[in-house]
N, C-alpha and C positions, 0 to 999 in steps of 0.2 A: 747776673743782675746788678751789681752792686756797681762793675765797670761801665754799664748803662748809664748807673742814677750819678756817678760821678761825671760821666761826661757829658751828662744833659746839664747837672751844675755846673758843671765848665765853661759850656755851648753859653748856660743864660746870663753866665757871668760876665762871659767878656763878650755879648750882643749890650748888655746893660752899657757896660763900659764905652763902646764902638757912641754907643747912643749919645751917653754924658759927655765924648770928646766931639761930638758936632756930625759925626761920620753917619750916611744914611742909611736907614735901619727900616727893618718890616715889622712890622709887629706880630705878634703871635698868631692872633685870633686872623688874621688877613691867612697867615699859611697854613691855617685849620679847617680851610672853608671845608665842606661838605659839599659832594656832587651828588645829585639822585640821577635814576634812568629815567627817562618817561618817555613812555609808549604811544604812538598813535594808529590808526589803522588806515590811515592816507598817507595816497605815494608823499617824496617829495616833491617839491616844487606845487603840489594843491593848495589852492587858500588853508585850510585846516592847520594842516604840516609847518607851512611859513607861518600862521600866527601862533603855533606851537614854540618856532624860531624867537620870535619877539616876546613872548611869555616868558619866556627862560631869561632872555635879560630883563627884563623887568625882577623876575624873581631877586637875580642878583644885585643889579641897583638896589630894590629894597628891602635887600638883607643885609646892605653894606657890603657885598662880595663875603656875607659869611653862606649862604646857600646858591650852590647851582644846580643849574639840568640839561643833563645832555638827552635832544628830542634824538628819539628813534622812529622813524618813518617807516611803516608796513616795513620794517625788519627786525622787530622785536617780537611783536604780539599783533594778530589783524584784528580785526573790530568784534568777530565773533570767540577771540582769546581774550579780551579785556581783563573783565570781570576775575576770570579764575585766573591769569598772569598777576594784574598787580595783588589780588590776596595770597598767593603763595610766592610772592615776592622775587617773579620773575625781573616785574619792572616794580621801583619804587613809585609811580605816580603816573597817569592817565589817560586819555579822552574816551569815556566811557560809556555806549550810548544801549540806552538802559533796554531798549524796545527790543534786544535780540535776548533780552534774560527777563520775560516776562510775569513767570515763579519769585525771581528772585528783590523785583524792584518796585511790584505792583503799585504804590503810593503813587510814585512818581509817575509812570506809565498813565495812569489814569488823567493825571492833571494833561499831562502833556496832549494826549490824545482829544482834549477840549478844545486844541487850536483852531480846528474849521470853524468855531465861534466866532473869531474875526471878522469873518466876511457878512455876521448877521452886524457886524458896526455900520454907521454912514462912514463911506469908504471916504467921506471929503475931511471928517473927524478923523478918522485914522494918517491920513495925509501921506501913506506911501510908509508910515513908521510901524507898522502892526509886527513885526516881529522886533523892534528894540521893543515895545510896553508888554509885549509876552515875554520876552528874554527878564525884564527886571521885574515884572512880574513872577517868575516862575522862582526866579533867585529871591525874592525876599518869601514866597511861600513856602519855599523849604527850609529856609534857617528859623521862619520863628512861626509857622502856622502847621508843619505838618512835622511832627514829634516820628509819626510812623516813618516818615522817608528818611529822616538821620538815622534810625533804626535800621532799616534797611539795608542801608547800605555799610553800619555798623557789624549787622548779621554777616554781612559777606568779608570781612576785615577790612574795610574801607572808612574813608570819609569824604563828605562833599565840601569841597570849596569852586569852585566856579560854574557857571552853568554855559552853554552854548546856542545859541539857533538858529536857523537856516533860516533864508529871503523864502516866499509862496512855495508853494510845492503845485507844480501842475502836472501837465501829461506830456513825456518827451517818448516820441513813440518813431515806428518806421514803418508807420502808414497814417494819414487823417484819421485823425478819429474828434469828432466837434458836434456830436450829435447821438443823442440816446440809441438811435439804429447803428448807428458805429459803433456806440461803447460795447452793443450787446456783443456776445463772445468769444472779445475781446481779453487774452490775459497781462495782468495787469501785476507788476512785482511794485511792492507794498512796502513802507515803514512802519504799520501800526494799524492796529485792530479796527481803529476807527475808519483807515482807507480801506481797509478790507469789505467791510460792511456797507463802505459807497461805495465799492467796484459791485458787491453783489447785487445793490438797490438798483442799478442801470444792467443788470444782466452780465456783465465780466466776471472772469474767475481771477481773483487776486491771488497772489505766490509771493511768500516772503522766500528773498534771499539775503544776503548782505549787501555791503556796497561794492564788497570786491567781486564778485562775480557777476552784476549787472552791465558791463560791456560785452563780455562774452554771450549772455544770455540775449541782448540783443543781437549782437550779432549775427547770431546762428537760430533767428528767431525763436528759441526758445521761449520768450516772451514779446507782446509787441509794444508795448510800452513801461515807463517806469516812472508810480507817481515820484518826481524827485524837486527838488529846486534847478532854476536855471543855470548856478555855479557850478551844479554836478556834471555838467558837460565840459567843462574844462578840469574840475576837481579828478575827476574820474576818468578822463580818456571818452567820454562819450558822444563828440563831436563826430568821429568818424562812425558811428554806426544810428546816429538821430538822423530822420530826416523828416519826419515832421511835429509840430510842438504848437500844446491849445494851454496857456498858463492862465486862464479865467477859470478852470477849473484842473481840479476840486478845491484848491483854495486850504488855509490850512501853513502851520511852519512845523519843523521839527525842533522839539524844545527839550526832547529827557533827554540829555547831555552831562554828564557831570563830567564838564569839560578840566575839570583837575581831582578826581578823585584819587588819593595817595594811599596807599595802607599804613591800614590805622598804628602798627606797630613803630613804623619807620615815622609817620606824623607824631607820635608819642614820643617818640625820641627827638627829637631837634627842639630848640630853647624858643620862649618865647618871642624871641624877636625872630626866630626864622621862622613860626609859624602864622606870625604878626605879615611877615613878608610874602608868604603865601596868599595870606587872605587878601592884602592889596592886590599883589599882582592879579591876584582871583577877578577884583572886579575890572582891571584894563581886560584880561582872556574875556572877562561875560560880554564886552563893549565888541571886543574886537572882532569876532566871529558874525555876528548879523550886521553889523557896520558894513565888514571887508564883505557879506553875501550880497547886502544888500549895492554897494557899488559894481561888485563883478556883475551883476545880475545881466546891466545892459551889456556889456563887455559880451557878457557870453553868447546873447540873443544877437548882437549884432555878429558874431564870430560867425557863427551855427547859418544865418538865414547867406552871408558870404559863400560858404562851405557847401550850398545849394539848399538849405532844408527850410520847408518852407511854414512862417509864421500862422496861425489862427487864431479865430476867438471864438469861441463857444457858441451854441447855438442861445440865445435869450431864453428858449424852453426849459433847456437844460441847465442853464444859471441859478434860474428860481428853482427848481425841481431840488439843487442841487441843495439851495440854503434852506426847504424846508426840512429837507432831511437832517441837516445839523438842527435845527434847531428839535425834532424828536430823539436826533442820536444823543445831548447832553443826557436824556433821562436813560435812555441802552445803556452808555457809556456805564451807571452808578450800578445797573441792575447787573450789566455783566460782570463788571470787579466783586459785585458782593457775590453772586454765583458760582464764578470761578478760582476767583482769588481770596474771598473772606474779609475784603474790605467791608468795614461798618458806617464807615463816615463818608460815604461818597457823596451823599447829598450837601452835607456840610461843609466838605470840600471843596464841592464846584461854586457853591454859594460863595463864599469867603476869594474863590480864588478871582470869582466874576466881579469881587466888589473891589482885589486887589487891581486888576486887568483892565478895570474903567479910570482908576485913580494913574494907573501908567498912561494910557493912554493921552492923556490932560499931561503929564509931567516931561515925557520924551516932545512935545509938540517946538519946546524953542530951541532943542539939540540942531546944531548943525556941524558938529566935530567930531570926532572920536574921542577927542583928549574931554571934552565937554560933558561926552555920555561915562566915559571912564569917572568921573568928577561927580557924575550923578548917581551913578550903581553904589560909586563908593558914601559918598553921603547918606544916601538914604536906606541903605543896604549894609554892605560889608564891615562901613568901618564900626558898626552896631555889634559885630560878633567879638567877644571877646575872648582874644587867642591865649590867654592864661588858661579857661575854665574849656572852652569849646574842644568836645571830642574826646579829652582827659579823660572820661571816666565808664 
């Protein structure tokens, strides 16, 4: 030990010296950086994965190169390992998508499962942006409205710093389906309780799987559609097994995403300017995920209808049919969580989160950047949390 502390006094003596005679020198803190792992459960080259890619430097830019992350792409942990990888400290950090731990994150499941709301908006008011004012909606309802979902995800050794959420969710199926006598018997693999209980109101049996065994399962029809967004057909591999797709319904984004959730011991550990640098790059990951869905969207729709498979739109019956039911599912949605999960505040929740989701709505309308919505998450959002006290205790 002593030959150690001598020759680290050696090492700093003569880098001091190297310094004071002009000669070029690192500085300490640059060769101390800190690398985390972070997990995703999409291949590479998926939108997700690549913006998991540009997450990481941003990380880095705004830790000074004092914090990085090397993404791991479905080779670390898959979307149904998340949750119990990053708390037992498989991976140090991420994309965490809460609807397959639905014991575990109930707060947040609930809000998210409100997204068919949307479609009760005037869609000329929404303007094509209904998933960026849910995205910065849902991010500011969890950092300062809902105490129970930092909890949550506290109970499980985590914490939330970014959120994520997908372009519409419609029906990518391999056969028509654009009309209530088609929907009926119809199986229908699901992200959430809410499309569950619209597959059931139209006569289909919903099947929750992951995202990673939804090409297989179409394939071998196992199932004959998947409510997903249209990016999921290039994210996913599921351009070779769609061949036909109705995206006017059901309508709807996927929003429980704690698209940087870290464990909370490793988040304890790093100094305040690398958690300062988290929570920025937090709000580029919240921008960059419905942004980069919402541009692939046509990409993928024009890929897919190339590839033979052929476009629809809903039958008119079934549009309305489809919004009265969201707007009776907001009160299921409160009655289910308090039933099943022992949520209390579900009424209170939705209220607050419907007054947050109108004021987005008005605030995302002059975005037309990435760098712009990045600008505006972080304004009115992120750079509010303060990364001294936040998560510490």
């Amino acid at each position: 030990m002593l030959e150690v502390f001598i020759m680290q006094r050696t090492t700093k003596r003569a880098t001091v010296l190297l310094c004071a005679l002009g000669f070029f020198c690192v500085s300490s803190v640059a060769l101390a950086s800190t690398t985390l792992r972070y997990a995703t459960g999409y291949p590479p080259g998926s939108l997700p994965a690549d913006a998991a890619q540009e997450y990481a430097k941003k990380v880095e830019q705004y830790s000074d190169g004092e914090l990085k992350l090397k993404v791991y792409a479905l080779s670390l942990l898959n979307a149904s390992e998340t949750s119990d990888g990053i708390r037992s400290g498989i991976a140090d950090g991420g994309y965490l998508l809460t609807v397959y731990f639905p014991s575990m994150y109930p707060h947040t499941n609930l809000v998210n499962e409100s997204s068919m709301q949307l479609s009760l908006f005037d869609q000329d008011q929404l303007n094509g942006k209904g998933a960026l004012a849910f995205e910065g909606a849902m991010a500011e309802f969890t950092f300062f409205h809902c105490p129970e979902c930092l909890k949550e995800y506290q109970d499980q050794g985590q914490i939330y710093t970014a959120n994520a959420a997908s372009s519409s969710y419609g029906l990518l199926c391999n056969k028509p389906v654009t009309n209530e006598a088609q929907l009926k018997g119809k199986r229908l693999r699901v992200a959430g309780s809410h499309w569950s209980r619209w597959s059931d109101r139209f006569g289909a049996t919903s099947m929750s799987m992951t995202i990673n065994d939804t090409l297989e399962a179409l394939s071998q029809g196992v199932i004959d559609c998947t409510i997903s967004s249209a990016p999921e057909l290039i994210n996913l591999g599921l351009l070779e097994a769609v061949t036909d797709i109705t995206m006017t319904v059901p309508g709807g984004v996927y929003a429980g995403a704690n698209a940087g959730s870290f464990n909370l011991g490793k988040w304890r550990g790093l100094n305040e300017n690398q958690r300062q640098a988290i929570l920025r790059a937090g709000a580029y990951f919240t921008a960059a995920t419905p942004w980069s869905y919402l541009e692939l969207e046509q990409e993928a729709l024009r890929r897919a209808k190339e590839g033979g498979a052929t476009l629809h739109q809903a039958d008119p019956a079934l549009v309305q049919a489809s919004r009265e039911f969201t707007e009776k599912d907001l009160n299921t949605i409160i009655a289910y969580y308090k039933d099943k999960h022992g949520v209390e505040r579900g009424e209170e929740m939705l209220k607050t989160f419907k007054e947050l989701l109108t004021k987005w709505v008005g605030l995302v309308q002059p975005v037309d950047s990435l760098d712009q919505l990045e600008t505006l998450y972080w304004d009115q959002v992120f750079s509010k949390v303060d990364a001294k006290t936040y998560g510490m205790e």
